[in-house]
C-alpha positions in Angstrom: 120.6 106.8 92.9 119.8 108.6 89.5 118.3 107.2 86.5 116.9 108.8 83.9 115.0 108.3 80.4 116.1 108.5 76.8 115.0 111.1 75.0 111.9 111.4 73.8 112.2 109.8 70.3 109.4 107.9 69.7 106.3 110.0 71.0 103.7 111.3 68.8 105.0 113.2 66.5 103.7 113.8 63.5 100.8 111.5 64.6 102.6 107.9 62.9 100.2 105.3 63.7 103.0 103.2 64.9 104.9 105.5 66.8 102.1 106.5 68.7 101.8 102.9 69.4 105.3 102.5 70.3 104.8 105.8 72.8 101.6 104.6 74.6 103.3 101.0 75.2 106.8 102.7 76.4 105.1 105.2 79.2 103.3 102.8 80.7 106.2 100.4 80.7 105.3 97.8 78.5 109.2 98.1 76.7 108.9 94.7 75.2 105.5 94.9 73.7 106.7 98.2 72.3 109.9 97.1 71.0 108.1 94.3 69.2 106.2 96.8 67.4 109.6 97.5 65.4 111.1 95.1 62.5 114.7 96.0 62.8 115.2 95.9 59.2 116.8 99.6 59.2 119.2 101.3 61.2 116.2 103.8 62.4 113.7 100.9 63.8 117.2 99.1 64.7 118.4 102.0 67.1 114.9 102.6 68.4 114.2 98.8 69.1 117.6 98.8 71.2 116.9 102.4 72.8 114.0 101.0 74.3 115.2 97.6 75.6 118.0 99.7 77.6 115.9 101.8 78.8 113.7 98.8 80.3 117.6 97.7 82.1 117.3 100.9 83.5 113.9 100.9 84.9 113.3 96.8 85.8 117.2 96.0 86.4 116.2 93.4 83.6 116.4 92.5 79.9 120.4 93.0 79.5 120.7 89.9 77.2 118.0 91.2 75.2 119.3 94.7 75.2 122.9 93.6 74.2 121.4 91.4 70.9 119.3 94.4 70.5 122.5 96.9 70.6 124.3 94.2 68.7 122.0 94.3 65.7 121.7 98.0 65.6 125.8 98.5 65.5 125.9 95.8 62.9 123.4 97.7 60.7 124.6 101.5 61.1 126.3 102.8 57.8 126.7 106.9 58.5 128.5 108.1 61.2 125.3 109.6 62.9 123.7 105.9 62.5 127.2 104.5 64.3 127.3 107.8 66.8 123.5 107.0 68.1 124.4 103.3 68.3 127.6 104.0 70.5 125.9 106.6 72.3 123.3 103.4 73.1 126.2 101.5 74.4 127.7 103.8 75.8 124.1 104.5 78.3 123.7 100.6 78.5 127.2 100.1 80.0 126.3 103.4 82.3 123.2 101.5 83.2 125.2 98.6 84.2 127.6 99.9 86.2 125.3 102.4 88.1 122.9 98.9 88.7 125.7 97.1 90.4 125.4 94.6 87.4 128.9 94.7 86.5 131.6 97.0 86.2 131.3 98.4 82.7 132.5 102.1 83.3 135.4 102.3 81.1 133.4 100.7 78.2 130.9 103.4 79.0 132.9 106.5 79.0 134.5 105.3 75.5 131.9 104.3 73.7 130.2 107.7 74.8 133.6 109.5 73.6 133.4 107.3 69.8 129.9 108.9 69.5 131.3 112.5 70.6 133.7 111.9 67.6 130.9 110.9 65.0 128.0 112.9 66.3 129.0 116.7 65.1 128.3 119.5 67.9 124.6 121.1 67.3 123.1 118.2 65.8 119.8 116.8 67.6 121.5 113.5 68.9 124.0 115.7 70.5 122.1 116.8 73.5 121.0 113.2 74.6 124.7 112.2 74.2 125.7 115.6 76.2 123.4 114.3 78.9 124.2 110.7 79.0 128.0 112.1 79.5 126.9 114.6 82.4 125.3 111.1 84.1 128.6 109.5 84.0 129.9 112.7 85.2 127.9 112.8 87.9 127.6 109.1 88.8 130.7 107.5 88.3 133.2 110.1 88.6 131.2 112.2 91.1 131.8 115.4 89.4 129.5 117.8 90.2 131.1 120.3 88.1 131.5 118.5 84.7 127.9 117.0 85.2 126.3 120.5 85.4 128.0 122.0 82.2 127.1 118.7 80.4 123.4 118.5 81.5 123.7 122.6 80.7 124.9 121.5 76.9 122.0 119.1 77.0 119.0 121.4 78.1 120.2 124.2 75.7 120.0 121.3 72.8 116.6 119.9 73.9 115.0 123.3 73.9 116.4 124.0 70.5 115.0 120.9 68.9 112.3 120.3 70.7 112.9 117.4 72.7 110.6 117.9 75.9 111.1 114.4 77.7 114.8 115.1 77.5 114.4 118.5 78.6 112.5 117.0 81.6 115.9 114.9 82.6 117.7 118.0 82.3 115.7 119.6 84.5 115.8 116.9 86.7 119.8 116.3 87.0 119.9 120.1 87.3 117.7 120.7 90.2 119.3 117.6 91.9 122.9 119.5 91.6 121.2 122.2 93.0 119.4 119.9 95.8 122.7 118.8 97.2 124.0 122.1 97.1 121.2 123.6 99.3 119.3 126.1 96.7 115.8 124.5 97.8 114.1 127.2 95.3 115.9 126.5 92.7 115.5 122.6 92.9 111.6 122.6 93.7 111.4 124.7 90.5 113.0 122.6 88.3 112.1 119.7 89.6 108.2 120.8 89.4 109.3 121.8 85.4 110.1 117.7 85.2 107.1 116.5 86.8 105.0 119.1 84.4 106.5 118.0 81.2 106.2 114.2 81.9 102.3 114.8 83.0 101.9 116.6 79.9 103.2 114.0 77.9 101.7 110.9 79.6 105.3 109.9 80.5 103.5 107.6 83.3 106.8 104.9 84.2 108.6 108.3 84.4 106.0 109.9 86.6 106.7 108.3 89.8 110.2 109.2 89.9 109.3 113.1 89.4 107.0 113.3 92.6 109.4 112.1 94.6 112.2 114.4 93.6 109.6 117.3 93.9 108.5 115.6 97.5 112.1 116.0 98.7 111.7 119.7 98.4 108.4 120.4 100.1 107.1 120.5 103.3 104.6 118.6 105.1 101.6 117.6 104.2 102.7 117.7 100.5 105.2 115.7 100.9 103.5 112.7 102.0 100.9 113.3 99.5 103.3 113.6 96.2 105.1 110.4 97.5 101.6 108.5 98.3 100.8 109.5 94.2 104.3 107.8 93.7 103.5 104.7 95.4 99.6 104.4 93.6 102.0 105.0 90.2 104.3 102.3 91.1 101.2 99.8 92.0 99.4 100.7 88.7 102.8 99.7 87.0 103.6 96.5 89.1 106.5 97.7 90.6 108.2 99.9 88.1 110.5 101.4 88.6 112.0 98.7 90.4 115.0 101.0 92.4 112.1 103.5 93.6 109.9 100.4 94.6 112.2 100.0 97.7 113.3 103.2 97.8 109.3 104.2 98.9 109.3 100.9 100.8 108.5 101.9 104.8 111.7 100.7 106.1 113.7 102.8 103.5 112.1 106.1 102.3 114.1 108.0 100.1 114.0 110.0 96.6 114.9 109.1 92.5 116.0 111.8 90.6 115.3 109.9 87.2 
């Protein structure tokens, strides 16, 4: 199963007191406390609220009333069409999130509120690389096209490295190496998967830690592997149990990888 986070809107930049707040709750998975950080009195805080109650679905399979009001309230306060592009992009990744979950069958309302924001969200802006990559998960995950995921999550790396987004690039890197896993290039998928892992330590990115040392894990050998995976599991009890799909996924009955 693949998950993966939103971009990394929302970390330190610029050192905002409150953002830096909101950043320090997010990693370490405290999505409500973060989210009540943010009055959503603008479209901005509106958007950012929502972004991170989805991505709490994503992680706790949890939260998808508050997520919807959240999404709800965002759409109803968007007034340019980037505003309405990021808010259907939210959608779009929230109805992903539900399908992939097992939830409920949202994919159609997925892939077209991901195509509204393709038609509002002009090629080369900054948004456009975290919708690219939200389209190469559906790609991958619900139409289980290899093909059309790689040359979206290639779209959404190129756009993360030109404006600086790192914790998207490390979901890029991610998604690409786990293309490359399944298509036997071991090199090439412990490389970027070890580029992920790097760029979420760096940034403190500890609910999306976990997930990365058990991606790497699947591409090395023994004793390394048991040790990246054993990190995993001291990650997971630090968090309670977050994320909740990795949680039995590392369980001893069911060991397997996350490619989030």
């Amino acid at each position: 199963m693949a998950h993966t986070a939103m971009s990394g809107n929302g970390t330190t930049a610029g050192d905002d007191p409150l953002q830096t707040a909101v950043w320090r709750l997010r990693s370490r998975a405290c999505w409500a406390d973060a989210a009540a950080l943010l009055t959503p009195s603008t479209p901005a805080a509106a958007l950012q609220r929502s972004s991170l109650l989805v991505e709490r679905c994503l992680y706790t399979e949890a939260g998808w009333g508050e997520a919807e009001d959240a999404l709800r309230t965002a759409e109803a306060l968007a007034d340019t069409d980037d505003e309405r592009g990021a808010a259907a992009c939210e959608r779009g990744y929230l109805a992903y999130a539900a399908t992939l979950l097992a939830v409920r069958d949202r994919a159609d309302e997925a892939r077209a509120a991901l195509g509204r924001a393709a038609a509002l969200i002009p090629p080369g802006a900054p948004a456009r690389a975290l919708l690219d990559f939200r389209r190469g998960l559906i790609a991958e995950n619900l139409a289980r096209s290899p093909q059309s995921a790689r040359a979206a999550y290639r779209r959404a790396h190129a756009g993360a490295t030109t404006h600086a987004d790192p914790l998207l690039l490390s979901g890029t890197w991610r998604h690409l190496a786990g293309l490359a896993l399944r298509e036997g290039e071991l090199a090439e998928a412990r490389h970027g998967f070890a580029e992920s892992l790097r760029i979420r330590e760096e940034l403190g990115y500890l609910v999306g830690t976990a997930p990365a040392l058990v991606s790497l894990a699947d591409t090395e050998t023994e004793p390394e592997a048991s040790r990246l995976r054993e990190e995993a599991r001291r990650l997971l009890r630090l968090l309670g149990g977050v994320p909740t799909w990795l949680s039995r996924q590392l369980a001893p009955q069911s060991p397997g990888a996350a490619t989030a």
